[in-house]
C-alpha positions as CSV (number, residue, x, y, z in Angstrom):
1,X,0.0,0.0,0.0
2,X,1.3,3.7,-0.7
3,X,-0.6,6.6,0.2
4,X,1.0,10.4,0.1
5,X,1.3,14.0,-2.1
6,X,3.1,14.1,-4.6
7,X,3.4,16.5,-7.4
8,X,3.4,14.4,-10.6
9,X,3.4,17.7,-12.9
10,X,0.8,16.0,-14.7
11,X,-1.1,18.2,-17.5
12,X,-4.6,18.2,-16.3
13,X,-7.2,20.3,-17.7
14,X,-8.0,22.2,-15.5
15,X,-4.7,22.1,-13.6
16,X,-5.0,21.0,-9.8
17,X,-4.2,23.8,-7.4
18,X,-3.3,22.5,-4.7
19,X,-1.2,19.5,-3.0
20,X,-2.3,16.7,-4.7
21,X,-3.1,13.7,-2.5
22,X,-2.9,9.8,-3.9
23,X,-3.4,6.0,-2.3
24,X,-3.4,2.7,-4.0
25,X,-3.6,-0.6,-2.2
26,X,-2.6,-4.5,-3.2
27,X,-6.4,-5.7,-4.0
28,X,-6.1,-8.6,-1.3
29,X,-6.6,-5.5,1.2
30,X,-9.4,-3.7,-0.5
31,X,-12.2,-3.5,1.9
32,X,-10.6,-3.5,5.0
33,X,-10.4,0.6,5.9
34,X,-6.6,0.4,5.2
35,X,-7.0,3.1,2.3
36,X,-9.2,5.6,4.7
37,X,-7.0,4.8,7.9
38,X,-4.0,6.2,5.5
39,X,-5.2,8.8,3.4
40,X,-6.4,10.7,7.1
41,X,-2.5,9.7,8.8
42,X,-1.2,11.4,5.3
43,X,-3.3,14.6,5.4
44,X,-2.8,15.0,8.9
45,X,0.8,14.8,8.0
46,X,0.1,17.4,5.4
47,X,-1.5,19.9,7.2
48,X,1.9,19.5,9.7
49,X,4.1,20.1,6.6
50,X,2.5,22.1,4.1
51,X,1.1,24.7,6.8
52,X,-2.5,24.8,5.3
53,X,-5.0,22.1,5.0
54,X,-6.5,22.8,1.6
55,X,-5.6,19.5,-0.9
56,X,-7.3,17.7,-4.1
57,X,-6.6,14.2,-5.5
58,X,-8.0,13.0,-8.9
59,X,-10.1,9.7,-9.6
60,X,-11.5,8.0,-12.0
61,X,-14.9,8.2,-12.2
62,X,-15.7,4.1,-12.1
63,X,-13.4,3.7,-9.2
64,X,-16.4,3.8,-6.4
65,X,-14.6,2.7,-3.7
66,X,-11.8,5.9,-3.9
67,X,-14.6,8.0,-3.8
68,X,-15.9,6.3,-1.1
69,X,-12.7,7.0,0.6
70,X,-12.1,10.2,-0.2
71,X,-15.3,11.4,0.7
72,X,-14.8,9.8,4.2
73,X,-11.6,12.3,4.3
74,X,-13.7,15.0,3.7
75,X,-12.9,15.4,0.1
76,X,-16.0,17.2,-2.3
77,X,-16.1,17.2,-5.7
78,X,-15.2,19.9,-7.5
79,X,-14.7,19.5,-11.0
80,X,-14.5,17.4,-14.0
81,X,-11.2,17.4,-15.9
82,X,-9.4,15.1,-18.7
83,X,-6.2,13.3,-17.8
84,X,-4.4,11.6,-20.9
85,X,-7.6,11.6,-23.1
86,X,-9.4,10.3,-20.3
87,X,-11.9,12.2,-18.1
88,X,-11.4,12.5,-14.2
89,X,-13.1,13.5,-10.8
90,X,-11.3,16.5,-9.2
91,X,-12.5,16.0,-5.4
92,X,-11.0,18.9,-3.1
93,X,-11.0,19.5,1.0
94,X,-10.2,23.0,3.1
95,X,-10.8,26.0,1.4
């Protein structure tokens, strides 16, 4: 499992605007809260490091169970964009 920010210079349309937040987990542990328990350790981490609390992260829009977890994290949505031909969620949280 890895769960973090990173800033993968990636060209989004519209560009993200803030630290962007990711998490990915081996499928045997989908399910089990690991991704929630670790996206909140990382933004708390975040909010430590960065000095503000405002973040995004980027999902695709089949990928129910991100959403779910972001959500939990207190992550809205906030925008549609395209990523590599492809279109995306943009969730954010803090304002």
């Amino acid at each position: 499992m890895r769960s973090g920010f990173a800033d993968w210079h990636r060209e989004l349309s519209p560009p993200l605007d803030a630290p962007e937040a990711g998490w990915v987990l081996a499928r045997s542990a989908h399910g089990q809260g690991y991704a929630t328990e670790a996206l909140r350790r990382a933004l708390e981490w975040a909010g430590q490091h960065f000095g503000h609390r405002r973040s995004t992260c980027i999902i695709d829009p089949g990928n129910d169970a991100s959403v779910k977890v972001a959500r939990k994290c207190g992550f809205v949505p906030r925008a549609d964009a395209v990523y590599k031909g492809s279109r995306v969620l943009v969730f954010a949280r803090g304002d």
